[in-house]
N, C-alpha and C positions, 0 to 999 in steps of 0.2 A: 674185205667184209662181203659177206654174203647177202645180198639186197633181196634174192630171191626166194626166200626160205619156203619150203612146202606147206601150206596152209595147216595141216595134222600137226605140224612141230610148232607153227608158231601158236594155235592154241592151246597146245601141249603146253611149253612154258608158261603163255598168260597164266594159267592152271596152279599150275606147280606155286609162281610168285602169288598169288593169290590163296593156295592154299596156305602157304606157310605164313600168310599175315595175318588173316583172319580165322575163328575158334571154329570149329568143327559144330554147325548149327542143326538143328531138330528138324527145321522146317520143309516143308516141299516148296519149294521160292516158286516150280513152277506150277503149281497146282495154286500157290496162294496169287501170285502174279494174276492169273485170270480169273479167278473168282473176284478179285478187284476190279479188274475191268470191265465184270458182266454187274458186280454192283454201282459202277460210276453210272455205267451206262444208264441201268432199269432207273436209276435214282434222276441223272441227267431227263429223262424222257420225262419221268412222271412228274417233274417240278417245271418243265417247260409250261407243259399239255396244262399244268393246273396256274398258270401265270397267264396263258393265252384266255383262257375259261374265264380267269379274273376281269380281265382287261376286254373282252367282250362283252360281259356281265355288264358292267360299269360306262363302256362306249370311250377309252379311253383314247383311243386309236392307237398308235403305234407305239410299240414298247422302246422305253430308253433306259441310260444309265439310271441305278439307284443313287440317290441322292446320299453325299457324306453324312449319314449320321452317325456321333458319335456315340459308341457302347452298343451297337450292334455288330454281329459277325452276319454277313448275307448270304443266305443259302440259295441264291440262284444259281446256275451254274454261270460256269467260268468258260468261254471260248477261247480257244489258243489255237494261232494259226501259228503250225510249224514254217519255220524259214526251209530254203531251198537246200535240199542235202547235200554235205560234201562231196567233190568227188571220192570215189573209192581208189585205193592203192594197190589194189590186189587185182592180176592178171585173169583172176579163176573165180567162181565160188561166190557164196555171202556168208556175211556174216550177221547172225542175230544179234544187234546190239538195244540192251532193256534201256529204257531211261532212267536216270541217276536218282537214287534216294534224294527225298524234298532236304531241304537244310531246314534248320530250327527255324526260321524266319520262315518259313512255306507249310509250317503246322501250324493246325488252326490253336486257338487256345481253349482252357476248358469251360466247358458250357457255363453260364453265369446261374448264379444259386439266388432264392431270394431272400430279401433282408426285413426281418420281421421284428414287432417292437411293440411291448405293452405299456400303455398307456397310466393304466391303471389295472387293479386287479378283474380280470374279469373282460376286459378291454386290450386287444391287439390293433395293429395297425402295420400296412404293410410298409415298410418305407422306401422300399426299392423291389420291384418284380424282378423273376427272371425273365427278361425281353427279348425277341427275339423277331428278328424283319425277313418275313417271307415273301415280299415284293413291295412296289413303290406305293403302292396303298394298301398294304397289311400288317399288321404287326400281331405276335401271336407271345401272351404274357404270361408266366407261370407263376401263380399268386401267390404260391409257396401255403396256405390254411386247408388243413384239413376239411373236407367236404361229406368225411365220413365213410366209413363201408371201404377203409383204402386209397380213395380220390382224393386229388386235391382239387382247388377252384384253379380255373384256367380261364381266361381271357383270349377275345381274339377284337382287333381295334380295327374300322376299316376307315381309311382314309383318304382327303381330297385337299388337292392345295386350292389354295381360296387367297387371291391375293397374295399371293406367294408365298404362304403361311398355311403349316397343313393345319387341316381340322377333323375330327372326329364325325364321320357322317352315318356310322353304326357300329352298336357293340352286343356283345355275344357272350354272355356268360356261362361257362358250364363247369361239369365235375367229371374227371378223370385221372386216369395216373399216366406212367411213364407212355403207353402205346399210345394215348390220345394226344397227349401232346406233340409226338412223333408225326406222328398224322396229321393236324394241326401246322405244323411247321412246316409238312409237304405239302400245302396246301388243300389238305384232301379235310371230310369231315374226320371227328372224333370226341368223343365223350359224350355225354348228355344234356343238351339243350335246358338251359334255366333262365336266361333270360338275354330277351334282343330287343331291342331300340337305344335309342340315346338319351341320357337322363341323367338329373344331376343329384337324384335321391330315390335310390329303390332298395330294396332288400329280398334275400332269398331264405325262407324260414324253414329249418329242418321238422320233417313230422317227430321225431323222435325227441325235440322240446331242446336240441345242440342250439348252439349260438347261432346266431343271425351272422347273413353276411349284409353289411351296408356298405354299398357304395354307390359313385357319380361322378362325373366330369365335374372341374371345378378349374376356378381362376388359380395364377399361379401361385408360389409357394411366399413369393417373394411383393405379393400385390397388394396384401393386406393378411387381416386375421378371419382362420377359419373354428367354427366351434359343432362338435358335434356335442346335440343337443338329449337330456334326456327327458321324457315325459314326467309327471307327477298327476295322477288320476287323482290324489285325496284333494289337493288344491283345487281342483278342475271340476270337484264334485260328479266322477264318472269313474271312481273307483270299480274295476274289473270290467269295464264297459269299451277297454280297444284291447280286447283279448287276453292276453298275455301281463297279469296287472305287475307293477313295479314294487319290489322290496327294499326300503331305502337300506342303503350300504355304512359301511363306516365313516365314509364320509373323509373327516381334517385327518392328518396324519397323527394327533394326539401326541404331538412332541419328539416324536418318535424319529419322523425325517421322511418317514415311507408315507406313499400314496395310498389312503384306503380306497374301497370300492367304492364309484360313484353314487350317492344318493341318489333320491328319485328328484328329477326337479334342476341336476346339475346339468354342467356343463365343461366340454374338454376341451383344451386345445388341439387342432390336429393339420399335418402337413402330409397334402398332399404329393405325390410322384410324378415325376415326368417322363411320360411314357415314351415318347421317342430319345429326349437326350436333347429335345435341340430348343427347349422353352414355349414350346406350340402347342401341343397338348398334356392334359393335365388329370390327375384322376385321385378319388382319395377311397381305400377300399379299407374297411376297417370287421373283425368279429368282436362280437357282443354276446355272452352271457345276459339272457332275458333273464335271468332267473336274479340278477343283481342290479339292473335295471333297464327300461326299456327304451328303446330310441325312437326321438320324437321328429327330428330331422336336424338341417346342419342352417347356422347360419355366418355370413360372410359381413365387415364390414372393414372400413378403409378412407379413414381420413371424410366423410360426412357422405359417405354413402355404403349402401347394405344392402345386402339379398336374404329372402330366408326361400328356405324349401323345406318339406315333410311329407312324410309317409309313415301309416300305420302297419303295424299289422293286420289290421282287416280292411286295406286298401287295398280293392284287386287291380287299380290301374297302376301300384308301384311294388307291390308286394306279390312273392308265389310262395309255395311250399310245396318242397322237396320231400317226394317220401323214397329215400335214400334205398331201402330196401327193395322197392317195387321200381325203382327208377323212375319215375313218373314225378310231372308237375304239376299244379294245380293251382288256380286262383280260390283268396281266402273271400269267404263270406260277407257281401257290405253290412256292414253296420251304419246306423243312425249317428250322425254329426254327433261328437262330445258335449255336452251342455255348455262349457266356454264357447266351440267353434259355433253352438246355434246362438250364444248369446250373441255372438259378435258380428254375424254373418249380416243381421239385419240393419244394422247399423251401416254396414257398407254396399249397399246394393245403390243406394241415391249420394251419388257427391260424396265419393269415399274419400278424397283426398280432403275435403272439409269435417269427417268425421274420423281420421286417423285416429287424432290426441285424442277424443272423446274414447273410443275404444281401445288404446293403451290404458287410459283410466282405469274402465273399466277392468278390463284383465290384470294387470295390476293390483287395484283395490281388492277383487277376489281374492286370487291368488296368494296377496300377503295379511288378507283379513284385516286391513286394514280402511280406511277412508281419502286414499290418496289421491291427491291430485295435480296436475302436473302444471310446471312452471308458466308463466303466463306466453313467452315467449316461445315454447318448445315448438316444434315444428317436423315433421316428417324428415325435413333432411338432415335432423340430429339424433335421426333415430339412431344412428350408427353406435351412439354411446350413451349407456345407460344413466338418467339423472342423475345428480344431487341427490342422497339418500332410498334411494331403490338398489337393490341386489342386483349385480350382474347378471348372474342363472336365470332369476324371474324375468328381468327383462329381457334375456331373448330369447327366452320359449314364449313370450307372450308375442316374439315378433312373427316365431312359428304358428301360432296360436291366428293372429290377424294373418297371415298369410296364407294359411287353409280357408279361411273364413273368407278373404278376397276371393280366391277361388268356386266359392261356393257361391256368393253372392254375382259374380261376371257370368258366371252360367245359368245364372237364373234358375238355378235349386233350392233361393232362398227367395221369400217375398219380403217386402216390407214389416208383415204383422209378424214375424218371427216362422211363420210355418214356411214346410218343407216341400216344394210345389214337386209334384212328379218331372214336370219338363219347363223349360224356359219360359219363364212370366214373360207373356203378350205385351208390345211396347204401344203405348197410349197412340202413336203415328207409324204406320207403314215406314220400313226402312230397308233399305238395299246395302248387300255385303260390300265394305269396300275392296277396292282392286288389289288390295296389298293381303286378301287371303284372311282376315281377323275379321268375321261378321262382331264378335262379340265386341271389338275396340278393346280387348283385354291389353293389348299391350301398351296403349294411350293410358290404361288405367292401372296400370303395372309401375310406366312412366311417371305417372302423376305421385303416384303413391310411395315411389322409392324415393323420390326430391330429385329425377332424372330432368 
């Protein structure tokens, strides 16, 4: 046998067995070969350069492994240090040898789609994003709901571990399509800017009168019950007075089996998503048809304890509008407290936790036109569950209802007599901000008021 074959013959045969196994193909292997590696490359650089940018930004120091989360693919790049080459067999020459097609287990798999769910007519909810981890504190989500004009709403979460538990420490709402989220995922900008901080109740309103996006960080799925809340102005007596007034829906399913449209004044059950995969942060993004009814905020409760939040729509610190056409956003016009939130507001400015039940009374009694009053024993920390003969729905928009009105009354927007002071009612004694950042003591009186 001949060991020393002329290099021209032996890749003469390789050739030949190669030709006769494989189909006679279209492609330029080697024109496609390197356009592959001039785009690993420009891609490898530009997600480096936008991870380093991150992690300066943020002061994180030195970059490390991404943490196993499960349901994300990570688009950082991959370093691979080749081992030491074998010796070569050949007296003469080189040979170009390509690296071997990836096996199935070395393709990534296909991008994750989102999973969308209506609630009720009128009413969607996301229940699963498409999520995607662009570094150890990013994650960049594709909400899968039209934004209009082509967009969809996209998401970008930035994150910190805290106790060994990540946490949400800013988010980013915006509107675009395939190229922004592309971008987005490189790290780099994209889409249109709609809404950043962290919040557990805002909304993005299209000028063109489209559904609302509501959403927020929220506890888990699994921690208790969540209810996105809807307004009822006739109750409230402030009919057309938060903009966008509510048209009650169908309401009971009528025997029927199906969900009609929420009324004004109801309330839905909703679950929110877990945006990493790993039970640590949480988010509930839901759209709303205003024109069926209008959202008044979400409330949480769990075994003898509760949170509510809200937002109007003419609340410029949780509310913008989208004018989709012009791309542009904008904060809605304040409006004057609702006549529930000014009845209530005053009641709680002095020793709210002593006037809680007093002001569920009240809002209550309104709202169901009736003279109700509450059991002798009730207490703030049952608020979680609505009495002995009171409506569920009423009672927890009435928790929304005292809970705007808390807020109004700890900033001192509201005085005693009912009126609406321009700025912070002056405190009978001189008082200095405690260390922990809360001049106002709102969260002692948050405390107080949830049964904490």
């Amino acid at each position: 046998m001949n060991m020393s074959l002329p290099d021209d013959d032996f890749v003469a045969r390789v050739r030949e067995s190669a030709h006769a196994a494989v189909p006679a193909s279209t492609l330029d292997l080697d024109s496609v070969l390197r356009s592959s590696r001039r785009k690993h490359a420009t891609r490898r650089a530009s997600v480096t350069l936008a991870s380093t940018l991150a992690l300066a930004t943020v002061g994180a120091g030195a970059a490390g492994a991404l943490p196993g989360i499960p349901g994300f693919w990570s688009n950082n790049p991959v370093e691979v240090t080749p081992s030491a080459a074998p010796p070569s067999t050949f007296d003469e020459g080189e040979v170009d040898v390509e690296p071997p097609a990836p096996s199935p287990t070395d393709i990534p798999t296909p991008d994750p789609a989102a999973e969308l769910a209506y609630l009720a007519p009128g009413v969607r909810t996301v229940a699963q994003p498409a999520a995607y981890r662009v570094d150890a504190d990013t994650a960049v989500l594709d909400l899968g709901l039209s934004a209009g004009g082509g967009d969809r709403y996209l998401a970008v979460v930035t994150l910190a571990k805290i106790d060994g538990r990540h946490s949400a420490t800013d988010l980013e709402v915006l509107a675009g399509g395939d190229t922004a989220l592309e971008n987005l995922r490189a790290g780099n900008l994209g889409g249109t800017l709609l809404w950043r901080g962290v919040t557990s109740d805002a909304m993005v309103l299209p000028s063109d009168g489209g559904p609302a996006l509501v959403f927020g960080f929220s506890s888990g799925a699994m921690e208790g019950d969540q209810f996105l809340v809807f307004d009822d102005p006739q109750t409230d007596g402030a009919a057309g007075a938060q903009g966008a007034s509510a048209s009650p829906g169908t309401g009971s399913d009528g025997g029927s089996g199906e969900t009609g449209a929420p009324e004004a004044g109801a309330s839905l059950r909703v679950t929110p998503f877990d945006v990493l995969g790993d039970g640590s942060v949480w988010m509930r993004v839901l759209q709303v048809d205003r024109s069926t009814a209008e959202p008044r905020g979400f409330v949480y409760s769990n075994q003898g304890t509760w949170s509510a939040s809200w937002c109007r729509s003419t609340s410029p610190e949780c509310a913008v509008i989208h004018d989709i056409a012009g791309e542009t956003v904008k904060k809605p016009k304040a409006a004057a407290p609702a006549p529930m939130v000014a009845k209530l507001a005053p009641m709680l400015v002095e020793n709210a936790q002593a006037n809680e039940v007093p002001a569920m009374e009240t809002c209550v009694a309104q709202r169901t036109g009736t003279s109700w009053t509450a059991p002798p024993q009730l207490t703030g920390k049952a608020f979680s569950r609505a009495p002995k003969g009171v409506d569920a729905d009423v009672w927890r928009l009435c928790l929304v209802d005292m809970s705007e009105a808390l807020q109004l009354a700890s900033a001192g927007e509201i005085v005693p007599d009912g009126e609406v002071s321009p700025s912070p009612a002056p405190s009978k004694e001189p008082t200095e901000a405690p260390e922990d950042g809360d001049p106002l003591g709102l969260g002692a009186l948050l405390e107080g008021l949830f049964g904490g």
